[in-house]
Legacy VTK file of the C-alpha trace (Angstrom):
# vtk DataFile Version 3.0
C-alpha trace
ASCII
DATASET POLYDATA
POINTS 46 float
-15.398 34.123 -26.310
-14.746 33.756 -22.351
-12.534 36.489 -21.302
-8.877 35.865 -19.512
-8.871 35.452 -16.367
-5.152 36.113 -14.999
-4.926 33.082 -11.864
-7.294 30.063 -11.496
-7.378 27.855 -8.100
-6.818 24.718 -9.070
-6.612 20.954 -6.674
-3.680 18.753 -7.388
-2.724 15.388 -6.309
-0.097 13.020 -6.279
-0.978 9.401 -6.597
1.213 5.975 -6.453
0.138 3.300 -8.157
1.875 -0.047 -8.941
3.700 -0.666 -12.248
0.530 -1.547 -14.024
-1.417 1.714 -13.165
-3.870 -0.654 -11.911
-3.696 -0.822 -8.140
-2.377 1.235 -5.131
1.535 0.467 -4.301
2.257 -1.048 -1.481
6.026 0.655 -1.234
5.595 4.513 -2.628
8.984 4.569 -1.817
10.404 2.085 -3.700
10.094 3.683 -7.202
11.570 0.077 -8.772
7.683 -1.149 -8.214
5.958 2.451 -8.003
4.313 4.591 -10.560
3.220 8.404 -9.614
0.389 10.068 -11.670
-0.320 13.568 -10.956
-3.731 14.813 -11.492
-4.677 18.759 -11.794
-7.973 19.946 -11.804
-9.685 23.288 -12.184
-11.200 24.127 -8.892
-14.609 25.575 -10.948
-15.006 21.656 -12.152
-15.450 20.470 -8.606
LINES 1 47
46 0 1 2 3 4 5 6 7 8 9 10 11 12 13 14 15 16 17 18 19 20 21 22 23 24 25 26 27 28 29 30 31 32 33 34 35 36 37 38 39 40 41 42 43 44 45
């Protein structure tokens, strides 16, 4: 068993995408044709 560690560094992100996840959007303003996806990963994974 791993012992607890009590903070971890971690990388974020905030991506926009268009309503089909599938491509960059061209208006990340415009949340109408925008989707955000946030992504977290552990900074050890990198």
């Amino acid at each position: 068993m791993r012992p607890a560690q009590l903070a971890e560094t971690v990388f974020w992100k905030i991506d926009s995408y268009d309503r089909d996840l599938r491509f960059g959007s061209e208006n990340p303003a415009n949340l109408a044709t925008a989707r955000r996806v946030l992504t977290i990963m552990l900074a050890s994974e990198y």
